[in-house]
C-alpha angles and dihedrals in degrees: 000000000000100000085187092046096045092053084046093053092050091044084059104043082045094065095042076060091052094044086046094065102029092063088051090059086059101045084057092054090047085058100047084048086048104052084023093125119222114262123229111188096180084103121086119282110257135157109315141311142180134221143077140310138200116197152152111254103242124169139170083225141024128211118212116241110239104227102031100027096218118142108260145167096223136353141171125216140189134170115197120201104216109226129196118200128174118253104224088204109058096017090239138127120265120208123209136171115212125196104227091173142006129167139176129202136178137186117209108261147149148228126237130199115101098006119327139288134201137214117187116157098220082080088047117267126238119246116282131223109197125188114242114271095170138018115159148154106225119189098149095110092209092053093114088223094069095018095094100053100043116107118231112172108102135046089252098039085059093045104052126089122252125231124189132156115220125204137182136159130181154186109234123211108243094029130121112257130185123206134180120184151091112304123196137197124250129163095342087307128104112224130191113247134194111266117249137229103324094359109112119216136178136147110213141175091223121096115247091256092061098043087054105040087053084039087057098032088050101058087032087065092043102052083051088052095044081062109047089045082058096047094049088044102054090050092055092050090054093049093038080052094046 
């Protein structure tokens, strides 16, 4: 018996499981987006509903984004510093990416479309799906976004050559926005909420028919995966056995 080949065949049989599951969560969530009705918040705001919700992004204020510096309701950021450390055990070079700052901020807005809807994180706001406003590779060591975090004791320290990554997404005022979750009132206003425990809830810049067709594709892959990982890892436990 191959002890190496038998923990490899039910590593492998252990993440068909994972996928297994996994796919089945989205499948779940594909459901809930499918028989998800369409909202229409023009009546008046009483007690809570769930569905989903098509607007235009509209706020009194705007907060700027911190990599990008566009005007937005809400955005998420992160800069990662790449390190390269020597694997003693193979005498080769290791290569990390280490996040040295992220940050997310958010302006109460709403969403317009049939009635409005508002999102305010002091009721706790849904998860949000940005598009992508900035996405570099920055090595110039005076570029301030870096600047900060390069180090700079040491001869080598200032000869070497930087690397960061640097990552932010946003939701734009004026653009079209989808959003499927539960909504509450409150005040004579409805506001989104987090969705809880099997609700699912995001606010995305991306149209339903995208969120569903990437929702679908997505378990659909899984659930191919999950397949193929339980194949391969029943063969390897038969020849691990033989």
């Amino acid at each position: 018996m191959n002890t190496g080949e038998l923990v490899a065949g039910i590593v492998l049989i252990a993440l068909s499981v994972l996928f297994y599951f996994s796919s089945r969560a989205r499948k779940s969530q594909a459901a809930v987006i499918d028989s998800a009705p369409a909202l229409d918040l023009t009546q008046p705001a009483q007690g809570r509903l769930y569905g989903k919700f098509q607007g235009v992004l509209v706020a009194d204020q705007t907060i700027m984004t911190p990599y990008s510096s566009q005007p937005s309701v809400a955005w998420s950021a992160y800069l990662q510093r790449e390190k390269r450390e020597l694997d003693d055990d193979t005498s080769s070079t290791r290569t990390e990416w280490e996040t040295v700052w992220s940050k997310s901020a958010s302006t109460p807005f709403r969403l317009r479309g049939a009635g409005e809807l508002w999102f305010d994180e002091r009721g706790g706001l849904p998860p949000i799906d940005g598009r992508s406003t900035f996405n570099e590779n920055i090595h110039d060591r005076d570029n301030p976004i870096i600047a900060p975090y390069v180090a700079t004791r040491g001869l080598l320290a200032k000869l070497s050559r930087p690397s960061f990554h640097a990552v932010e997404t946003a939701l734009l005022p004026g653009e079209q926005a989808f959003f499927v979750g539960p909504v509450e009132a409150v005040n004579g206003y409805w506001v989104a909420r987090r969705g809880k425990g099997k609700e699912y809830s995001v606010l995305t810049w991306k149209s339903e028919q995208d969120v569903r067709r990437n929702v679908h594709g997505s378990g659909s892959f899984q659930v191919l995966l999950s397949g193929i990982l339980l194949v391969a890892g029943i063969i390897v436990l038969i020849m691990a056995l033989t």
